[in-house]
C-alpha positions, 0 to 999 in steps of 0.5 A: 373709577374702579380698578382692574382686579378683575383684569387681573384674575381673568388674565390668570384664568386665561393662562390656566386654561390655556394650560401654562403658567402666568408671566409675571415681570417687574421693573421699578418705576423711574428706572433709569428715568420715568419715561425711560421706565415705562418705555422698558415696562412698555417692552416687557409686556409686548415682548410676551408677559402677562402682567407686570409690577410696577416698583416704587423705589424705596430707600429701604427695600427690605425684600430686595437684593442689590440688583433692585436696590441699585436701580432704586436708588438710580430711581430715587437719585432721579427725583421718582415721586409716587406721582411718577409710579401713578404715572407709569401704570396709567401710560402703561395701562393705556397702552398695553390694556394688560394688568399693572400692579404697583410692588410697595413697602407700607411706608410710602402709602401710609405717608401718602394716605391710603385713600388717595393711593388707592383712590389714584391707582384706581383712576390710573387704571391699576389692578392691585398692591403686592405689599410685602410687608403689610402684616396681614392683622394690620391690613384692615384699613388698606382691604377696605379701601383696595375693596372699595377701588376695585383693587387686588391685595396681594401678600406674600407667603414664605417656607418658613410661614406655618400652616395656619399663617398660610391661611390667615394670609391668603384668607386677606388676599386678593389676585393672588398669592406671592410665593417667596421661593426661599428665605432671602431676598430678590436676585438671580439664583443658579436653581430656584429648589425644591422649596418652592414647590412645597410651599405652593402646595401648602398654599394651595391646600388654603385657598382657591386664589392662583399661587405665582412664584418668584425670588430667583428664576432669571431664565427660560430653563427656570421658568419652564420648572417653576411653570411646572407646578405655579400658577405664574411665573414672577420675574424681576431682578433679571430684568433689571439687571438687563437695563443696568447691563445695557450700553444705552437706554435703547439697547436697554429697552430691546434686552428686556423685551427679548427677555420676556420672549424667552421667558414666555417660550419657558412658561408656555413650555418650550424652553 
């Protein structure tokens, strides 16, 4: 079975042509448990994202802040197994029919075996990796069988990256490109900044792909100024910290759902 890289591109295509950025949620996989997970993964693309990234917990998640970290560590604790994330995407997939990436360190798949990941993400009905850390002279081995299943690569860039490490990177790429809007790590931020937009410029001069931002926006206002110049729109620490925040499981699932809502009024332009 081939995967849904081209779920993906059409679902950006659509929101480009229909003159607004791309929601882009994440959530981690088994957070705070594998069904309670993909109930609330389930509630964030119904509730108005586009695509979604699928987290799988990792005990040294070096892009992460601690919002994410402390929900993967409640994953973890749980007993969350690549099987679980496997899981998560097929469930979500069948359900919702819309693009389900997996968000993973390159620790786990190379232990795993990377044509059994790829070859099972596929099957699941997956769209791609976003692989933070995969150097891009060392993804060769992953390209090729991601290429093989139908799967996006998609790396991520950062302020500090040259020009010509830009191109490198998005040369690799499929999908598209994670712009980091600052140096640092996942969280919500008062203002996203000016950084952002000049680096999306910069990796628009080196590819065609779309170039979707995250790291910091957590709320309708910031999505709107990111939409404004990205071609989508990541959103992840505020999401899990509306779980982590919520009394039960339940009162979790409806705080994530009502947070795409705003989110997707911010990225269509009615903040």
């Amino acid at each position: 079975m081939s995967g849904n890289i081209e779920l993906l591109t059409g679902t950006l295509a659509t929101a480009k042509a229909e003159g607004r950025a791309a929601l882009i949620a994440y959530l981690p996989a088994g957070f705070p448990t594998v069904d309670g997970g993909i109930e609330a993964i389930k509630a964030v693309l119904d509730g108005g994202a586009d695509v979604v990234e699928v987290g799988l917990p990792h005990s040294d998640p070096v892009l992460d802040g601690p919002v994410i970290q402390t929900a993967d560590d409640i994953a973890l604790r749980g007993g969350v197994r690549i099987a679980d994330v496997m899981r998560t995407v097929r469930e979500v997939f069948a359900a919702t029919g819309k693009p389900v990436l997996v968000m993973t360190y390159w620790n786990p798949i190379d232990r795993y075996g990377v044509e059994r990941f790829t070859a099972e993400l596929a099957e699941a009905g997956g769209a791609g990796c976003i692989l933070p850390d995969l150097p891009v002279q060392e993804s060769a081995l992953w390209r090729e069988h991601a290429e093989k299943h139908g799967l996006a690569t998609v790396f991520v860039v950062a302020p500090s990256s040259r020009d010509e490490r830009l191109a490198e990177i998005t040369a690799a790429g499929s999908g598209f490109v994670y712009a980091a809007s600052l140096m640092g790590v996942t969280g919500t931020r008062e203002s996203v900044g000016e950084q952002a937009q000049t680096l999306v410029e910069r990796t628009r001069a080196t590819t065609e792909l779309p170039v979707c931002v995250g790291l910091g926006v957590s709320n309708a206002a910031q999505a709107a100024e990111v939409a404004g110049f990205a071609d989508g729109v990541i959103v992840g620490s505020a999401f899990v910290k509306r779980m982590l925040d919520a009394p039960d499981p339940a009162a979790g699932v409806e705080a994530v759902r009502a947070l795409a809502g705003e989110l997707a009024e911010g990225v269509r332009g009615r903040a």
